[in-house]
GUROBA-521998 format. One line per 3 residues: for each residue x, y, z of C-alpha. Coordinates in steps of 0.02 Angstrom, whole numbers. Layout:
BEGIN
X:Y:Z  ...
This chain:
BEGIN
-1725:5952:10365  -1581:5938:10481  -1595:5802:10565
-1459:5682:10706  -1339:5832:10690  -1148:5784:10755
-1205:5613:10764  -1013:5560:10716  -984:5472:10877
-1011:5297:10861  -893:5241:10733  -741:5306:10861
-855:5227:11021  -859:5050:10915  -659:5065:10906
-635:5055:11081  -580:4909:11176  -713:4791:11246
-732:4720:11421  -872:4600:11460  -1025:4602:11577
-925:4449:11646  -825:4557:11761  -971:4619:11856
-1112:4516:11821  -1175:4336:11838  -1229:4255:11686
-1389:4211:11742  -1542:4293:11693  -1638:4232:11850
-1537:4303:11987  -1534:4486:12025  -1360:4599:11952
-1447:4747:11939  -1309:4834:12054  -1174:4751:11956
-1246:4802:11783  -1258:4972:11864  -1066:4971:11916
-1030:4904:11755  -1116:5055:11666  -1033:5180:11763
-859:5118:11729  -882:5134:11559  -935:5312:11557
-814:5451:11447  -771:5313:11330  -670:5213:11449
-716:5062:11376  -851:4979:11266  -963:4858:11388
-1006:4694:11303  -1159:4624:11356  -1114:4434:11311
-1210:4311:11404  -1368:4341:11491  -1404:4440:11652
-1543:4500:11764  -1588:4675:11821  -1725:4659:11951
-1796:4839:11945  -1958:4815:11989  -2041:4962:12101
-1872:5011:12169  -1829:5175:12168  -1640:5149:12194
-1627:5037:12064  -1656:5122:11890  -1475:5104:11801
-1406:5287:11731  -1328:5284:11582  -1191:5430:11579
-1111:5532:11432  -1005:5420:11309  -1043:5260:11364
-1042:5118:11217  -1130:4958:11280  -1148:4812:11129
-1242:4658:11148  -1163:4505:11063  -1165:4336:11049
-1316:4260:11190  -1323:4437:11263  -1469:4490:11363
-1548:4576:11500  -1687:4545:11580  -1804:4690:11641
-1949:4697:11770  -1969:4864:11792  -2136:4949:11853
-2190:5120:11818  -2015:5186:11871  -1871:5154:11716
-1755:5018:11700  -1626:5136:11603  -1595:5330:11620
-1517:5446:11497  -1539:5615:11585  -1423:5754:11515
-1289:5662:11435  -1229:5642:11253  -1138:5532:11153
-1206:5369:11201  -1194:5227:11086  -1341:5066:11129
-1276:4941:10991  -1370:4766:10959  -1482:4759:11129
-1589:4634:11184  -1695:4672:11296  -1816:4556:11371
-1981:4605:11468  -2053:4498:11626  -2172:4590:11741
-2349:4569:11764  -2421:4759:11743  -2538:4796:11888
-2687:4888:11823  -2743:4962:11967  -2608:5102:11997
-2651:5134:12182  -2506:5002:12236  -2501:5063:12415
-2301:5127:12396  -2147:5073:12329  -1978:5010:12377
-1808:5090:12416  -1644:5008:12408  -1750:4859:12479
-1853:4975:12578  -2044:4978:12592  -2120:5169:12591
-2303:5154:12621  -2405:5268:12541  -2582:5346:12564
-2726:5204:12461  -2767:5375:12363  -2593:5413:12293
-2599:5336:12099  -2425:5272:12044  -2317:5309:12198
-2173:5219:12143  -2162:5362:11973  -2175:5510:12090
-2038:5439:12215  -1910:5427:12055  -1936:5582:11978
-1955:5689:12154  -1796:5587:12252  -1697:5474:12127
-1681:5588:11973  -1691:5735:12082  -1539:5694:12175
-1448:5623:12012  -1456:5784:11924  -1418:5882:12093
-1281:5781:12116  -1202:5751:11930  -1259:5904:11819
-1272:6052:11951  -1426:6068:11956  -1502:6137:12125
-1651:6113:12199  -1744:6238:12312  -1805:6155:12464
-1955:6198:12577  -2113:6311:12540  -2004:6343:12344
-1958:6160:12324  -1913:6121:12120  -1920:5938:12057
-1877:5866:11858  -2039:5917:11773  -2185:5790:11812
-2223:5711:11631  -2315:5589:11713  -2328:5370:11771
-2322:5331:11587  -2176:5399:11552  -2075:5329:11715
-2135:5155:11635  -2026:5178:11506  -1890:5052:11521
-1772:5176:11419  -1811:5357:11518  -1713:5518:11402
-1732:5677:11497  -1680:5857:11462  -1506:5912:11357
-1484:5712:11307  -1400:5716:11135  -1307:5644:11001
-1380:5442:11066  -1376:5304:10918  -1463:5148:10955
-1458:5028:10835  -1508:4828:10809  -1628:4830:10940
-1744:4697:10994  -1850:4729:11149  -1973:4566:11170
-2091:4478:11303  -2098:4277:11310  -2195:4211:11188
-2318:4150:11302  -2348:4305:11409  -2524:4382:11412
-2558:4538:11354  -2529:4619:11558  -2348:4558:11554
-2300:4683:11407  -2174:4810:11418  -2297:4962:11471
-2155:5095:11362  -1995:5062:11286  -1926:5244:11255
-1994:5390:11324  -1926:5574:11275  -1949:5680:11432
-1926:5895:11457  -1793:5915:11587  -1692:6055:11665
-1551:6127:11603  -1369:6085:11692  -1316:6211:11826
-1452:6311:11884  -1584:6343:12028  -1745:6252:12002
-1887:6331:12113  -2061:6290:12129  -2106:6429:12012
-1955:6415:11896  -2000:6452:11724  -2031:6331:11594
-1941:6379:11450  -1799:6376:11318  -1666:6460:11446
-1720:6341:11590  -1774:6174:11491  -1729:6072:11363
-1799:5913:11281  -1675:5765:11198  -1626:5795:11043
-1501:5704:10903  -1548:5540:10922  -1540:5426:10756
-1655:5249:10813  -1622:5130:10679  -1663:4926:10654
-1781:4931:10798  -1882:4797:10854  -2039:4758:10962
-2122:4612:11006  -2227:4631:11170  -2240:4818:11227
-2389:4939:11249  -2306:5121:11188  -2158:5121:11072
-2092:5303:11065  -2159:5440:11180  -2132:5607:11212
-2047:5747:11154  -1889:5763:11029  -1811:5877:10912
-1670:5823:10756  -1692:5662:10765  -1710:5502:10654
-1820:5311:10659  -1792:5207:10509  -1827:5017:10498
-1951:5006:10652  -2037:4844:10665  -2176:4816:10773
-2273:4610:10836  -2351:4577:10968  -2457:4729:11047
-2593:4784:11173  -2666:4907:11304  -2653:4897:11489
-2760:4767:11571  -2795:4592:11650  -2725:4440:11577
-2915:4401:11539  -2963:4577:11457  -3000:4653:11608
-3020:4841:11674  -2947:4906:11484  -2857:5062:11496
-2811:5008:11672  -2937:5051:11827  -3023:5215:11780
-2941:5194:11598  -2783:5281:11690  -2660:5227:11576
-2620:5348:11431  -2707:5246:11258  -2550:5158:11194
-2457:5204:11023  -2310:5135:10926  -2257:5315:10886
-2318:5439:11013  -2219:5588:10983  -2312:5759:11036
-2298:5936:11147  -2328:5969:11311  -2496:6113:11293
-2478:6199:11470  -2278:6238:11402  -2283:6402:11268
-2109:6418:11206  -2134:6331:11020  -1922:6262:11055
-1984:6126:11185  -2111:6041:11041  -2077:5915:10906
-1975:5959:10784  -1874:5900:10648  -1915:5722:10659
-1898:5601:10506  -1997:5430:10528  -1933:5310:10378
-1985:5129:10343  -2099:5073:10488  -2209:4899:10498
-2329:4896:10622  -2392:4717:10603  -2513:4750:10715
-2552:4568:10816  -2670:4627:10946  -2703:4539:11120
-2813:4617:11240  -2994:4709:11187  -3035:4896:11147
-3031:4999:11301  -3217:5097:11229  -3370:4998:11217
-3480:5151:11123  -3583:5104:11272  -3624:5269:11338
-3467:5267:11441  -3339:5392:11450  -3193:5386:11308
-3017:5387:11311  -2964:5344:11154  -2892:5182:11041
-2715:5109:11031  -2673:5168:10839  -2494:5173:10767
-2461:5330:10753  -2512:5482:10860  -2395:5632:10804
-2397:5810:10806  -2253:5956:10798  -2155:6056:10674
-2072:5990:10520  -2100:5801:10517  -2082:5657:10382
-2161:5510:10389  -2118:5417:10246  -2135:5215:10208
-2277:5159:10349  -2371:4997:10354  -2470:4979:10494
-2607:4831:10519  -2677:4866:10698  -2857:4843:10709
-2863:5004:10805  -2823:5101:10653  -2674:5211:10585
-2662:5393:10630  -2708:5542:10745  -2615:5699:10693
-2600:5808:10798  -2614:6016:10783  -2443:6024:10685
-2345:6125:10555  -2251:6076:10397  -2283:5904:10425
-2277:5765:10262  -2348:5584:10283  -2332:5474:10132
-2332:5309:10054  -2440:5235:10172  -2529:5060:10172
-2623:5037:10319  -2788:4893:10379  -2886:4930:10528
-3048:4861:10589  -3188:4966:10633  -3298:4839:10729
-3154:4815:10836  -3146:4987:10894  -3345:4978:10914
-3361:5104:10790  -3306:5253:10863  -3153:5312:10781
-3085:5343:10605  -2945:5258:10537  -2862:5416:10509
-2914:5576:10609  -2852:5762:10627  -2897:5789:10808
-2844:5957:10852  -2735:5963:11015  -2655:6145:11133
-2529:6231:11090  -2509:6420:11086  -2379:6391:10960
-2487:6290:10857  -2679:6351:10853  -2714:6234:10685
-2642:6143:10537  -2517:6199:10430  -2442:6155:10276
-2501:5982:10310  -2483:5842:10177  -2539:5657:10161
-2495:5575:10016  -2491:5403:9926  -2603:5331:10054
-2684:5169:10039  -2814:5111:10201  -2934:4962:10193
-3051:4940:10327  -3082:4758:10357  -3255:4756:10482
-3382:4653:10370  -3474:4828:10388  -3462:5015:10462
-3544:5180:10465  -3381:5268:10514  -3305:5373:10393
-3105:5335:10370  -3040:5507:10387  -3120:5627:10503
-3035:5797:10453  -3026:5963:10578  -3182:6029:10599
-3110:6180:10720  -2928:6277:10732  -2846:6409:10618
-2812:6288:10471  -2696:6315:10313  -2628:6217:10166
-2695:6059:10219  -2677:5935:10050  -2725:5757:10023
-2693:5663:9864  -2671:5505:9803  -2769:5430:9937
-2912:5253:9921  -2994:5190:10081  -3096:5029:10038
-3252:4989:10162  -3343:4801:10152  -3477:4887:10157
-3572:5077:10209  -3691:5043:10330  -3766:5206:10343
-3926:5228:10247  -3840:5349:10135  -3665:5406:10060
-3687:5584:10111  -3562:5559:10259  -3451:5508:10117
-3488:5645:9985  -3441:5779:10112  -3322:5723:10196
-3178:5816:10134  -3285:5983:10138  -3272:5976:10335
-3107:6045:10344  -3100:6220:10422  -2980:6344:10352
-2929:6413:10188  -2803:6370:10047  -2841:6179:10074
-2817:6049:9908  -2890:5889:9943  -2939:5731:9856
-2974:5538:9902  -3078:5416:9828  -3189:5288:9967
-3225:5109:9858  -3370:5047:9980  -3542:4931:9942
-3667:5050:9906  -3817:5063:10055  -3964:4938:10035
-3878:4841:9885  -3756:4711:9828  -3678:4824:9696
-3508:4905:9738  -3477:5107:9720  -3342:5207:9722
-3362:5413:9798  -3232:5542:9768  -3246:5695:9881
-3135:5839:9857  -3098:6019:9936  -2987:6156:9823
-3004:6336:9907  -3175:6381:9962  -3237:6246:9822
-3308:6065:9873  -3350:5930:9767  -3415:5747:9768
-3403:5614:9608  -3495:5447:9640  -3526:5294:9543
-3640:5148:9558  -3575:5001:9527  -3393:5035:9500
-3401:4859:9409  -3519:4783:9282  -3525:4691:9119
-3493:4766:8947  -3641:4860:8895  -3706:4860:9068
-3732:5042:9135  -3655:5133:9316  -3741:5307:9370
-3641:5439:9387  -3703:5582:9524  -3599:5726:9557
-3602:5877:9648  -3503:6064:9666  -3514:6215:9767
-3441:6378:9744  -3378:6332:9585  -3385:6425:9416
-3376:6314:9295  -3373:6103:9309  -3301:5997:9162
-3331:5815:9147  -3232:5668:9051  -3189:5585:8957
-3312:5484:8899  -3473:5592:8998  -3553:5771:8999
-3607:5850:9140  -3692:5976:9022  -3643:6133:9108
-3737:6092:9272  -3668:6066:9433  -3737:5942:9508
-3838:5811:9430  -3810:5628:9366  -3775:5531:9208
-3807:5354:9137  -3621:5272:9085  -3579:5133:8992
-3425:5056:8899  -3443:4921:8741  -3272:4870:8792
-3185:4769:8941  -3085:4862:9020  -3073:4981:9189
-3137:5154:9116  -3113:5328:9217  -3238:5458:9247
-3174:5643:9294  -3249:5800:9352  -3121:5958:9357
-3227:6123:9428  -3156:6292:9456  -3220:6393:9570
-3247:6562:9617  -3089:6614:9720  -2987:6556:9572
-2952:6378:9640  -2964:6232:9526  -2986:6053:9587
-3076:5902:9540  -3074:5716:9574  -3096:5540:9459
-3181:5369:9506  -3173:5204:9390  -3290:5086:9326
-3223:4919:9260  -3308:4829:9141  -3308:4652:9119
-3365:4536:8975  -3523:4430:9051  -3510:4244:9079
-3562:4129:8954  -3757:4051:9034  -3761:3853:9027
């Protein structure tokens, strides 16, 4: 995997000489320098100088269109010593990054303090101090004035890019409000941009509607020096999306979505994640924002755009290294599983593309883990992960295989998840921790090495369990995971292995998975399209396959059970569950 290709810039940007914010800016973080910090910025473009953001400072953004700050190619800008700025940017950026490379962010600190409205019909938006009314019916105005005027006329005006006007007018691509909230916007050819020892944070006391609605946002753009028309194609000759970008010591304390959008080569390691939550009122209010408008929030959010073909423009070669998601929640589940209309849960990580590591990813929202998208070559491993099913009103899995559109990707491919430990901590649930793809041309999907742990199953059986893994659609699939729940309608734990190997499916189940020496657990155990099903060590399946068996241990200690079948297409598979035995309590 190639990944932050010709990344070699910032050790010659940190060599350059520094000038401080001083010279533009007031050190002040309640009075406005957004035009100075802007001045500042540009001055320092083409490695002119390294800006040092030394003291604090304000940029009032807000919904003014003239006011987002562009960052241009090699510009350095370090935070150091009581460095800050301060950010109140709504639904338009605070920062651009559109077609430039070789940008070095160093140390930030950014600090968050708006109250997000969540009704997004705000009646118009400001510019250059300005008020443009718009229509009560027009959702986010202030998002469609920046991308149609201010980042229109940037890139007309800076990278060459023209603009038909009239009955063939051409704009940036719309990639939508969520993505102008961003208060770092990328756009198009951006490359080769290291940002490292960053801390983006809300005041400890702010409610969850005065988070930061997106941090970074990776947006499709056009290409320098061209005609964009109202029917311009949208592909690899006319578009690109940012690529090279190596995100490293990152941190979060007070934001909505992390990292969203689109992005090839690139690198996160060390990605910490606090405080968290999903539009609404101070008071958990309209959830999802009025009409649940706002896109369902994500730490990691990094996906394709479906109505655009050409497989180039999707996410690709992404590495995702050593994340904590520590998953302090304010605010309440935007679905009530009340009959309502769904729009989905805040999880950690919502991913899908080509050739992507995740590697190293603790995540303890309540809202669960991970929706994977339709992808390709895509490894997640060495995950530990808590969610809360009660929370999310028992509606979605902890981890689930959603599907998505593509042309480029119809299915799953070569998909593995590995080393994955999930505990779901509701007192109870009758939702199943992974929900695998049930449609889509599937292939080489493999899960090992993987325990969820329920409280307890709620359902009145374990079937949902037993067959869980036998959903999948496709062919050449190996999978195996192990649920440790509280059997239905008893005190007495169980453990249930299901498994998947070809066009074989399996289930191993024990009840208890814990008892005293000489105590006995049932084994019951099922197979389909198999040949031939062995069973061990210490139990016999006698040939059959499917029955159960009476097991027992004279010594303490935990003692495995394992059932390997082969089946009929030549695939061999087979899954093993554990019963420890404990010596009984002396009676008084």
């Amino acid at each position: 995997m190639a990944l932050a290709a010709g990344l070699g810039a910032p050790a010659a940007a940190l060599s350059l000489p520094l000038r401080s914010i001083r010279e533009w800016a007031t050190c002040d973080e309640t009075k406005d320098s957004a035009k100075e910090i802007a001045k500042a910025f540009a001055a320092a473009k083409n490695a002119a100088f390294a800006l040092n953001v030394d003291c604090p400072v304000f940029a009032h953004i807000g919904s003014d269109i003239a006011r987002p700050i562009f960052i241009d190619d090699k510009t350095t800008v370090i935070f150091s010593g009581t460095g800050k700025i301060v950010v109140d940017n709504l639904f338009i950026p605070a920062f651009v990054l559109a077609n430039v490379s070789n940008v070095t962010l160093k140390n930030w600190r950014i600090q968050y303090s708006a109250v997000v409205p969540v009704n997004p019909r705000t009646g118009g938006y400001y510019n250059d101090g300005v008020f443009i009314s718009s229509p009560s019916s027009a959702m986010t105005p202030q998002a469609g004035a920046f991308n149609d005027g201010t980042l229109r006329l940037w890139l007309s005006r800076n990278r060459g890019v023209k603009f038909a006007d009239g009955a063939a007018r051409g704009t940036p691509r719309w990639t939508g409000p969520v993505m102008s909230a961003a208060i770092f916007h990328f756009r198009g050819t951006t490359a080769n941009v290291t940002v490292s020892g960053l801390k983006v944070f809300a005041p400890q006391d702010a409610g969850v509607d005065a988070f930061a609605p997106n941090v970074f946002s990776f947006n499709i753009g056009p290409k320098n020096n061209q005609t964009v028309t109202a029917s311009s194609p949208i592909d690899a000759t006319t578009s690109a999306i940012p690529s090279n970008l190596a995100f490293s010591d990152i941190d979060f304390d007070g934001t909505y979505m992390g990292f969203n959008g689109t992005v090839r080569n690139s690198t996160f390691a060390g990605v910490r994640s606090h405080r968290y939550g999903d539009l609404q009122t101070r008071s958990g209010g309209s959830p999802g924002g009025v009409g649940k408008w706002f896109a369902p929030p994500h730490l990691f959010y990094l996906n394709y755009d479906g109505a655009i073909a050409d497989a180039s423009l999707v996410t690709q070669s992404v590495s995702i290294v050593d994340v904590i998601d520590y998953g302090v929640r304010l605010g309440v589940a935007r679905d009530k599983n009340d009959g309502g209309a769904l729009s989905g849960n805040a999880l950690s990580l919502k991913i899908g593309g080509f050739d992507i590591l995740v590697d190293g990813y603790e995540s303890h929202r309540p809202d669960s883990f991970l929706d994977l998208l339709q992808s390709e070559g895509v490894t997640i491993r060495n995950v530990k992960a808590t969610y809360d099913s009660s929370f999310m009103n028992y509606i979605y899995p902890a981890i689930r295989f959603p599907g998505g559109s593509h042309p480029a990707l119809p299915g799953y491919k070569n998909i593995a998840l590995t080393s994955v430990s999930l505990a779901d901590l509701a007192a109870s649930t009758s939702v199943v921790p992974i929900r695998m793809s049930t449609v889509g041309v599937n292939s080489g999907v493999v899960v090992s090495d993987a325990a969820f742990s329920l409280n307890r199953w709620s359902a009145s059986t374990l079937q949902d369990l037993m067959r869980s893994a036998a959903l999948v659609k496709g062919s050449g699939h190996k999978i195996s995971f192990v649920y440790n729940v509280v059997a239905p309608g008893t005190s007495a734990p169980a453990s249930v292995a299901s498994g998947l190997s070809g066009s074989m499916s399996w289930f191993l189940a024990v009840a208890p998975n814990a008892t005293t020496v000489g105590g006995s657990a049932l084994l019951t155990y099922a197979a389909t399209g198999a040949t031939v099903c062995r069973a061990g060590p210490t139990w016999s399946n006698g040939g059959k396959f499917s029955g159960g068996a009476l097991v027992t241990s004279p010594l303490p200690a935990p003692a495995p059970y394992s059932l390997t079948c082969a089946g009929k297409d030549g695939s061999v598979g087979g899954s093993t569950v554990k019963v420890t035995y404990k010596l009984a309590l002396p009676s008084n």
